[in-house]
N, C-alpha and C positions, 0 to 999 in steps of 0.2 A: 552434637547430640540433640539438640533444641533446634527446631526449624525458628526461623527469622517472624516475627509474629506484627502483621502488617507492614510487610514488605511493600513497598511502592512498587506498581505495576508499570511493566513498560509500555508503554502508547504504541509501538514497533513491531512488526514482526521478528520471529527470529529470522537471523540470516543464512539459511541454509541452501541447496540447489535448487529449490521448490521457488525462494526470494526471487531467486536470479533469473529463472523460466517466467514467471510473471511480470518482473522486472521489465525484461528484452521485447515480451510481446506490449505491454504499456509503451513503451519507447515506438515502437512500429505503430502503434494503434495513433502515436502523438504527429507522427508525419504525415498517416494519410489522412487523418481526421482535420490536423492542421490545414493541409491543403485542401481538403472537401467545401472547409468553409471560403476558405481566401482565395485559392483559385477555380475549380469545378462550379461555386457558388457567384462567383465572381463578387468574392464580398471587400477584396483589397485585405492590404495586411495589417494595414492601421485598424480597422474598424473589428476585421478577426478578431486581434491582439486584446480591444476593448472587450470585446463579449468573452472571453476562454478569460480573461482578467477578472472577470466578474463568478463567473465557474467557479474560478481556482478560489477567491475569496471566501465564495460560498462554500466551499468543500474541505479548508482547511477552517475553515471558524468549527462545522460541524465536528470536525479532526480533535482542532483545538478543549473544545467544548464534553468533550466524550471524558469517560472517567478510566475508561482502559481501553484496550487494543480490541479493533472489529476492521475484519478484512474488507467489510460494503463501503464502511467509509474510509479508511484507511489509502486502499487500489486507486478508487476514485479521484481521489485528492493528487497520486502520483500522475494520473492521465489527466489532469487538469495543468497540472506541472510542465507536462510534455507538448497536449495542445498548445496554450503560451508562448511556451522556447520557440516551438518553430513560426509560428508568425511572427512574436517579435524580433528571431533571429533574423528572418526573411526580411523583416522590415527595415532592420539595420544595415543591414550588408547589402539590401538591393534598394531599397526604397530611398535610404537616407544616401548611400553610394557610399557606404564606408570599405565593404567589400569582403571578400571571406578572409581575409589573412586582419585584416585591420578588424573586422569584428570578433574572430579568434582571440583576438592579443588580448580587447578590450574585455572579454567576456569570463576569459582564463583570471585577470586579473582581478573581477568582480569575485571571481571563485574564493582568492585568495584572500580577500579582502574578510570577506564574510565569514570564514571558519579561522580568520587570523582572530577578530574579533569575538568569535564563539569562543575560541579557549582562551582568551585575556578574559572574558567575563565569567567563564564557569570552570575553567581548568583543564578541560576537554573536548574533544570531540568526537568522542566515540557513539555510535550509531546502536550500541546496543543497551544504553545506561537511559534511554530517553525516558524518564521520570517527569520531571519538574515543568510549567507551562515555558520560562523561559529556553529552555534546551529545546522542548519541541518546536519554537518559534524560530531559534535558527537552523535547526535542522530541517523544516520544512522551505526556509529561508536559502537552505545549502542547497536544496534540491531542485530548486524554480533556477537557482542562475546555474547549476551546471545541467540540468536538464536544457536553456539558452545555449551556454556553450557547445553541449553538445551537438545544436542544430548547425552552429555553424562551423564546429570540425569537420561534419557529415560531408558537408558542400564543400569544405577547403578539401578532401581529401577526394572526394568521387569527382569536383569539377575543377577547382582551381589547379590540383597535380594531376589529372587526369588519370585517375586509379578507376575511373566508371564504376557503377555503382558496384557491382560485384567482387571490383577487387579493392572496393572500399570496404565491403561487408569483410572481406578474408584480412583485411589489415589490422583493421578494429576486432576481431575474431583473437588473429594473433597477438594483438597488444593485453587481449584478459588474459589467453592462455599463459602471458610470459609473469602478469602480475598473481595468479595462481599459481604459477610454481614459485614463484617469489614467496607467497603465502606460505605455500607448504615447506619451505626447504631452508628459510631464512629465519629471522626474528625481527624483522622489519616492524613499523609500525602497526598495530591491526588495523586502526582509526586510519590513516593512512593510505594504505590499501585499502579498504574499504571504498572510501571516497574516490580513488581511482580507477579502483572497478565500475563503479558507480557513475560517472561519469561517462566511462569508454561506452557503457551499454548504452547513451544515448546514441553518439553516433551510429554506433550499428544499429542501431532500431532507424534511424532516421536513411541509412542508407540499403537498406532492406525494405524500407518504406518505399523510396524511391526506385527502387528494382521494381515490387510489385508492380507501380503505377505509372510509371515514365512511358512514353511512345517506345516501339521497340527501337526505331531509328538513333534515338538517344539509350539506348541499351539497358532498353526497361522489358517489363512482360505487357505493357500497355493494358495492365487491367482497370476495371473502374474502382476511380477512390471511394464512392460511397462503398458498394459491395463489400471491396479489401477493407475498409473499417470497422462495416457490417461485422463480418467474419471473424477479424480481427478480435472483438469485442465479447463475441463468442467464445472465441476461442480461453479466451483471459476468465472470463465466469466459469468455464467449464474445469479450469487449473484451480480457480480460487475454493470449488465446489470440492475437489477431487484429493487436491494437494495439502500436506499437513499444512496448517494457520496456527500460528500459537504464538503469541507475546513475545518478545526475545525477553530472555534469563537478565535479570538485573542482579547486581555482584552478590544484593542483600539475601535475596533468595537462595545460594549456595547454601547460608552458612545453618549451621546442625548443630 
């Protein structure tokens, strides 16, 4: 009967299909932008990895620093996320010679690590309660390493099984579609799902990425990375412009 009277705002967007659109195209924007720097630039992966490290600092302190949810800073911080993963995945698995199955395992398990840790210290990890500064530090924390691992799913599944990038996009495609009807049809985890979705969408951005821009001989459309990120980038302001933005509902706000 009584609305909730200074209800803690969430830092978050809500999670709706509008999340997921801008989501998918962030993940894509993260592969060609990743590669624009490290290879197109010829800037190597180590020194990439330093500067988008430096990005992601600067855009999640802004994040951090903010008193509620704003999609300018918010998007940002997740393409800062995504540039990162794929140099430093690229770095790992090709530079260090760990490989795409060994930097999988390695990256998968950082995953687990870090939201094992979220919920022993705050009791959850639900994605739409992010309130407090420590939840938003491992939730942004959640996002940089599976945002990594999903660079190097992208590669294990388009080059190391040799699904080429397009029947990497249709696999990663098929792995959301089976976790939304999981969603819809189950009482599965939400926080759970979440994060799994959440994750899958790197790879397909990352192997959609790699379509647009690959030579065709390697079964790309041989486009240029700066343009595709160009575009890309475009594309993403014009969704954030267009598409509802609105804090995700924290439980307090319900109550009446």
């Amino acid at each position: 009967m009584f609305a909730a009277v200074n209800a803690p705002q969430s830092k978050v967007p809500e999670i709706i299909l509008s999340f997921w659109v801008i989501k998918i195209a962030a993940t894509t924007l993260g592969e060609t932008g990743g590669d624009t720097l490290s290879m197109s630039l010829h800037l190597g992966y180590a020194a990439s990895s330093a500067i988008f490290f430096a990005l992601f600092l600067v855009c999640v302190t802004a994040q951090l620093r903010a008193q509620e949810f704003h999609p300018w800073l918010y998007w940002p911080a997740v393409v800062a996320t995504t540039l990162v993963g794929t140099t430093m995945a690229d770095f790992a698995d090709r530079s260090l010679g760990i490989g795409y199955a060994g930097g999988s395992t390695l990256l998968f398990a950082a995953v687990l690590v870090v939201l094992a840790t979220w919920r022993v210290a705050s009791g959850s990890i639900s994605a739409s309660a992010i309130t407090s500064t420590k939840d938003e530090a491992f939730y942004w924390a959640t996002i940089l390493a599976s945002n990594t691992l999903g660079t190097a799913l992208g590669d294990l599944v388009s080059d190391g099984l040799g699904f080429g990038f397009a029947g990497g996009a249709l696999f990663f495609s098929a792995l959301i579609l089976v976790t939304a009807i999981i969603y819809r049809f189950t009482s599965a985890s939400r926080a759970v799902l979440f994060w799994a979705a959440f994750i899958l969408t790197r790879p397909l951005g990352a192997t959609l990425g790699d379509l647009l821009t690959k030579p065709v001989t390697h079964g790309g459309f041989d486009l240029s990375r700066p343009d595709s990120s160009g575009l890309i980038a475009l594309f993403m302001a014009a969704c954030i412009l267009a598409l509802p933005q609105r804090a995700g509902i924290h439980p307090g706000e319900r109550l009446r």
